[in-house]
C-alpha positions in Angstrom: 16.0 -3.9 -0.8 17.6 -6.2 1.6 16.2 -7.9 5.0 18.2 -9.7 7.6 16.9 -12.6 9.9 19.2 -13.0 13.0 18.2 -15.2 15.5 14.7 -14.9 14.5 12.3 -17.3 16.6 8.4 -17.6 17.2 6.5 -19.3 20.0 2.5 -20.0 20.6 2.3 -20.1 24.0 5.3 -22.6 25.4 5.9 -24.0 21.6 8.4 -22.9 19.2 7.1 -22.6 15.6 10.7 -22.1 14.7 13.7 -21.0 16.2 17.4 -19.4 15.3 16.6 -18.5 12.0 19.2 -16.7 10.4 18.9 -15.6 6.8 18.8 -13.0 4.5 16.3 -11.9 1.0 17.5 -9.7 -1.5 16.0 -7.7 -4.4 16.1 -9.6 -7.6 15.9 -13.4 -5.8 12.7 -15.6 -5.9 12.4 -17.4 -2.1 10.3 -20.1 -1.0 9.6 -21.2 2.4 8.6 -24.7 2.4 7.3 -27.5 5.1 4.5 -29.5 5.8 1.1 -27.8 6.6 0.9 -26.3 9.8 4.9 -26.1 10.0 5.2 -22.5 10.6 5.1 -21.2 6.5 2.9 -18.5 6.6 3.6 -17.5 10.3 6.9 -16.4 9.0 5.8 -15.0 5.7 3.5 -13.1 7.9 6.6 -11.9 10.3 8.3 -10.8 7.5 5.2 -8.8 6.0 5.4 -6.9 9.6 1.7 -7.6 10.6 2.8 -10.5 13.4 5.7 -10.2 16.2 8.4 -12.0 16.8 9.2 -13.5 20.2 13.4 -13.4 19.7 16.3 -12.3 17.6 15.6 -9.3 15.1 14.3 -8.7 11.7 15.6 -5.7 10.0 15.1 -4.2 6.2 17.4 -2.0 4.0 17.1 -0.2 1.0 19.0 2.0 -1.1 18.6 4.7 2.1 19.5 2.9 4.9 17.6 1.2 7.6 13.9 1.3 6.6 12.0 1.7 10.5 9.7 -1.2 11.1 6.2 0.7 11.6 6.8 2.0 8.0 7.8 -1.3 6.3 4.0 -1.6 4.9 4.7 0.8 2.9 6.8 -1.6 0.5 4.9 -4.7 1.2 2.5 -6.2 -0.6 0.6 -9.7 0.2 -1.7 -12.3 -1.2 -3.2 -15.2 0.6 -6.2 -17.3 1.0 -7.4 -16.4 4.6 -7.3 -12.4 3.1 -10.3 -10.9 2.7 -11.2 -8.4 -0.6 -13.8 -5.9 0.0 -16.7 -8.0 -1.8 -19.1 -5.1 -1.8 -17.0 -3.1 -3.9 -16.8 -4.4 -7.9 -13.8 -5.0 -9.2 -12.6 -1.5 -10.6 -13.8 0.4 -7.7 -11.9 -1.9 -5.4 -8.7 -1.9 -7.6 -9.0 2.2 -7.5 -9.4 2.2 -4.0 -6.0 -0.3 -4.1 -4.1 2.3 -6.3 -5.2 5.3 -4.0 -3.2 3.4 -1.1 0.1 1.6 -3.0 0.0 2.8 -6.4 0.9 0.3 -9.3 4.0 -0.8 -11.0 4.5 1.3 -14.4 1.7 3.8 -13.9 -0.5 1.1 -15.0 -4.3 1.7 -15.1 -6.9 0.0 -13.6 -8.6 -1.0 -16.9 -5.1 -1.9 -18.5 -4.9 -4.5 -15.2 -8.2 -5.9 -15.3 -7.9 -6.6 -19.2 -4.8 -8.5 -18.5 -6.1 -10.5 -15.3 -9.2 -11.8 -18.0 -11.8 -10.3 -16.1 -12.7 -7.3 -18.4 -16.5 -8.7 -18.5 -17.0 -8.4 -14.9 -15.1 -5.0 -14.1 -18.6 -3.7 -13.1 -19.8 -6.7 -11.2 -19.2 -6.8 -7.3 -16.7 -9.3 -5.8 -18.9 -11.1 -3.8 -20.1 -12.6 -6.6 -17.0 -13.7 -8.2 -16.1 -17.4 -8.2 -13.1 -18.5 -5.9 -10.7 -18.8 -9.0 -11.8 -15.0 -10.0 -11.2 -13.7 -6.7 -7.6 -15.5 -6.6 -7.2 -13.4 -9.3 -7.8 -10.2 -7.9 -5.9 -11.2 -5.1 -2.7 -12.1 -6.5 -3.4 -8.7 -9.0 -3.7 -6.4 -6.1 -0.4 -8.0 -4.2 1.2 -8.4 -8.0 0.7 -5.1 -9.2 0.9 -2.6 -6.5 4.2 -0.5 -6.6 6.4 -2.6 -3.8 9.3 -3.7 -3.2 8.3 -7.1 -0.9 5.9 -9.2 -2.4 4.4 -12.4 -0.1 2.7 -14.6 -1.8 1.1 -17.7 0.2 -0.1 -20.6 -1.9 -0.7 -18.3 -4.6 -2.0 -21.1 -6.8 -5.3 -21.8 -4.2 -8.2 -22.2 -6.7 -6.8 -21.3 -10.0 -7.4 -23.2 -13.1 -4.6 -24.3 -15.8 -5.2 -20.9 -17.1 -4.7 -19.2 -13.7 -1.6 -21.1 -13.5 -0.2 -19.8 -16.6 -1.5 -16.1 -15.7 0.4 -16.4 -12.6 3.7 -17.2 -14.5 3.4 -14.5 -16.8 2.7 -12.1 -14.0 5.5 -13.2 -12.0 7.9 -13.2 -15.0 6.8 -10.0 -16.1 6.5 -7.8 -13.3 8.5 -9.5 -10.3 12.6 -9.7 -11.6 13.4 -6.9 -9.3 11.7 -7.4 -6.1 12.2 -9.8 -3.2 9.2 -12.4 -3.5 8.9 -14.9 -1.2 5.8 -17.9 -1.9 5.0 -19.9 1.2 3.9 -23.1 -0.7 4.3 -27.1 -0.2 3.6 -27.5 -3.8 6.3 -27.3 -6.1 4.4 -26.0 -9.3 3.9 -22.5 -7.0 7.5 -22.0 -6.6 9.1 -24.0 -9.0 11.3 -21.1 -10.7 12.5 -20.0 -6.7 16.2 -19.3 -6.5 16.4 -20.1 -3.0 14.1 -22.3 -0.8 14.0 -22.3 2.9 12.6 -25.6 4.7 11.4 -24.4 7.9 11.5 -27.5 9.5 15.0 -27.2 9.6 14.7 -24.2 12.5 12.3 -26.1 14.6 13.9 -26.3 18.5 
């Protein structure tokens, strides 16, 4: 999968978040978009997840096929993020089904297989709401991690994890993540340390 930024620019009202942004992401490349909070980080990752417009320039995506349209590319995108909300009166395996039933998971692999390897096989049966913040991080960055895509956003995947979080999110990434695009919006370098490529945004401001 390939996307190409050309001329890509977003304004609130008369202010430009960032402007003539010209890139492109490939499969197999680790990204990170980097800038101070409040810089425009996870506007763009949201952009390129297709769930916000753009006010200029175009952002298109490619796979093995061709051009893929727009109003399909959630199809191949999966996302985790702080401000996204898990379905807290579901517990953990129903809500990971229900995830499967919409975007399938890498490798055919089962919910109990994913749960196990999260480390949150005791409370498979409990509901999310009450889950600490580090356990929900967890599901969060499973059901973006896991799911069968070929985009995968991550935005300060590290929120709320522990030391051990930290190094389940390394093993996830290393293990399941070599052939996709991932791009982490993050301004702390532990969350996108192993990147390939980053991307300052402040360096497309008008």
């Amino acid at each position: 999968m390939n996307i190409k930024a050309a001329g890509l620019g977003k304004r609130f009202n008369r202010t430009w978040i960032f402007r003539n942004l010209n890139y492109q992401f490939s499969s197999g490349v680790f990204y990170a978009i980097t800038g101070p909070n409040g810089s425009g980080k996870s506007t763009l990752l949201q952009i390129l997840s297709g769930s916000r417009t753009y006010n200029e320039g175009n952002l298109k995506y490619f796979d093995s096929m061709g051009e893929i349209n727009s109003e399909k590319i959630f199809h191949h995108v999966s996302f985790a993020a702080p401000y996204l909300e898990l379905i807290e009166e579901m517990t953990l395996l129903e809500f990971l089904q229900f995830h499967q039933k919409m975007k399938g998971f890498l490798s055919n692999l089962s919910t109990t297989e994913i749960i196990s390897e999260i480390g949150l096989h005791r409370a498979a049966n409990q509901e999310i709401r009450y889950f600490s913040s580090g356990m929900k991080q967890r599901v969060k960055l499973a059901q973006a991690i896991y799911s069968d895509t070929k985009l995968l956003l991550l935005d300060e995947p590290l929120t709320n994890l522990d030391d051990d979080g930290y190094s389940l999110y390394l093993t996830l990434i290393n293990k399941y993540c070599n052939d996709r695009i991932v791009v982490i919006s993050s301004n702390d370098k532990s969350e996108y340390a192993f990147c390939n490529e980053v991307l300052d945004i402040k360096l497309f401001k008008n």
